[in-house]
C-alpha positions as CSV (number, residue, x, y, z in Angstrom):
1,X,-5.9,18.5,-5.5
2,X,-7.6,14.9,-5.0
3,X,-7.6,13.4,-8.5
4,X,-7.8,9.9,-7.5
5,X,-11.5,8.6,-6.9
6,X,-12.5,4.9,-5.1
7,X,-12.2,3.2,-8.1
8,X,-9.2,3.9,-9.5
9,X,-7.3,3.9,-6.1
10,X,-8.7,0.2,-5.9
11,X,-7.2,-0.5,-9.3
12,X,-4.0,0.9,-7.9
13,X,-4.6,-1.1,-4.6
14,X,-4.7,-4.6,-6.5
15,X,-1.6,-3.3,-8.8
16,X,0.5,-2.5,-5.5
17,X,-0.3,-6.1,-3.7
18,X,1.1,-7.5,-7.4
19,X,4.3,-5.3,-6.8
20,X,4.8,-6.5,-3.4
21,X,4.6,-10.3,-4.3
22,X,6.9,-9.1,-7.0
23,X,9.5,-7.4,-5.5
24,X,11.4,-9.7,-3.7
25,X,11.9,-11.8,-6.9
26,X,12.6,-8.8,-8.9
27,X,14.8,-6.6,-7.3
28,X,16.6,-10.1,-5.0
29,X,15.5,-8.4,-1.8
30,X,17.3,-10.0,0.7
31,X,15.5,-12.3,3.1
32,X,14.3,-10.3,6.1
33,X,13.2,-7.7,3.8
34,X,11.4,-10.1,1.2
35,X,9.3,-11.5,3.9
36,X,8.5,-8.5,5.2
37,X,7.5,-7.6,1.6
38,X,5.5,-10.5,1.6
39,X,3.4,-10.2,4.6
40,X,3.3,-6.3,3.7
41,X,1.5,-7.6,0.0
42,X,-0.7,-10.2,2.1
43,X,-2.1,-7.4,4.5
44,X,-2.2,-4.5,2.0
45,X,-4.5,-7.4,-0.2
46,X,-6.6,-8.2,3.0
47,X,-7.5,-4.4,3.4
48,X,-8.3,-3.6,0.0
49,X,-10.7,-6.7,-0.5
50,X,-12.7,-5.4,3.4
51,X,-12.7,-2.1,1.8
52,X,-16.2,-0.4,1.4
53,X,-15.6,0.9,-2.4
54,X,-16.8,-0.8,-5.9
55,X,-13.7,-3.2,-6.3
56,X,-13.9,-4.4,-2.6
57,X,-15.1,-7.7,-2.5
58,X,-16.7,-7.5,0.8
59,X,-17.5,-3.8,1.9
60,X,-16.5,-4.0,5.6
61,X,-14.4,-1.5,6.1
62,X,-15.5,2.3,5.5
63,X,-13.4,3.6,2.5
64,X,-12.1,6.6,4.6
65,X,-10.7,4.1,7.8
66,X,-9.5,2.6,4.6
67,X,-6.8,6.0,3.7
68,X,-5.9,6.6,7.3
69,X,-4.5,3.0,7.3
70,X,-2.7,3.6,4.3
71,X,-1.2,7.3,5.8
72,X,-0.4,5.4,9.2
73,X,1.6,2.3,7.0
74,X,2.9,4.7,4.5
75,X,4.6,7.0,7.6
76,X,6.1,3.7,9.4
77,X,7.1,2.9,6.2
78,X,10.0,5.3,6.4
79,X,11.0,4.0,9.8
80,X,10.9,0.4,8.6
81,X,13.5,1.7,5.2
82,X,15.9,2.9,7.9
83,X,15.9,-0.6,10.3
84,X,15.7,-3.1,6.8
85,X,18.5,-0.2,5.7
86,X,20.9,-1.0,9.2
87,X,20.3,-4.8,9.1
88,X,20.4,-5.8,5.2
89,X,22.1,-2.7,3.4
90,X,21.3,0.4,0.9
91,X,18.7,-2.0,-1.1
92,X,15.8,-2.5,1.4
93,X,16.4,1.1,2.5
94,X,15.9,2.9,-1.0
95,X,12.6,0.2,-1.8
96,X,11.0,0.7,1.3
97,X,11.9,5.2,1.5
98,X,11.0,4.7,-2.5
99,X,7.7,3.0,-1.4
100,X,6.8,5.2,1.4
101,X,7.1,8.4,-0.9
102,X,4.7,6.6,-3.3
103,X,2.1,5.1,-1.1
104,X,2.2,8.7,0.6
105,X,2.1,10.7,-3.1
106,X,-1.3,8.5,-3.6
107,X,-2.9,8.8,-0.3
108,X,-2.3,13.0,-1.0
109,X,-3.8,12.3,-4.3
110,X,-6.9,10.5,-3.6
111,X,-10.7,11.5,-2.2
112,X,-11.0,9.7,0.7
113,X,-14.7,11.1,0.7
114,X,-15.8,9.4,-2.6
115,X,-18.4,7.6,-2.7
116,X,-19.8,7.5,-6.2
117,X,-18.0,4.7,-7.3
118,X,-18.8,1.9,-4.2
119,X,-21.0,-0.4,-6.7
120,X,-24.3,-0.4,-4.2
């Protein structure tokens, strides 16, 4: 069941990149793992803003390109838990499998093929 049109998953999009600059601060993620949180925030930020749906700011990248991104990062995700897990402990391994499950949940969760609420 897709109950997540464009425009809320870019609400959620612009919520997440907040978390991620958050994070590290917030839960004292150790270094590695806050800068990988970092640049994580900074990229997730620089996809949502290309995106091609109404809170995009400039449309460049097609809303559905957009999700398969997000399943590709959310699936590496779990790999990356597991290394920031053997190199900085139990921490960055339960944020980043906690994370994965979540970005995954959403991408389930969302219409890839809305297009009612671009703004053009």
């Amino acid at each position: 069941m897709k109950i997540i049109n464009s425009h809320m998953h870019g609400a959620m999009d612009y919520a997440v990149v907040a978390f991620l600059f958050l994070s590290p601060t917030y839960f004292h993620l150790p270094e590695t793992t806050a800068t990988f949180t970092y640049v994580l925030g900074a990229i997730h930020l620089l996809l949502t803003i290309l995106t091609n749906f109404r809170l995009g700011l400039f449309k460049l990248i097609p809303f559905r390109v957009h999700g398969l991104i997000e399943l590709v990062v959310s699936l590496g995700l779990f790999g990356v838990a597991y290394w920031l897990g053997d190199i900085e402990g139990k921490l960055p391994q339960y944020f980043y499998s906690s994370f994965a499950i979540m970005l995954l949940l959403v991408w389930f969760l969302t219409d890839y093929k809305d297009t009612k609420s671009r703004g053009f």
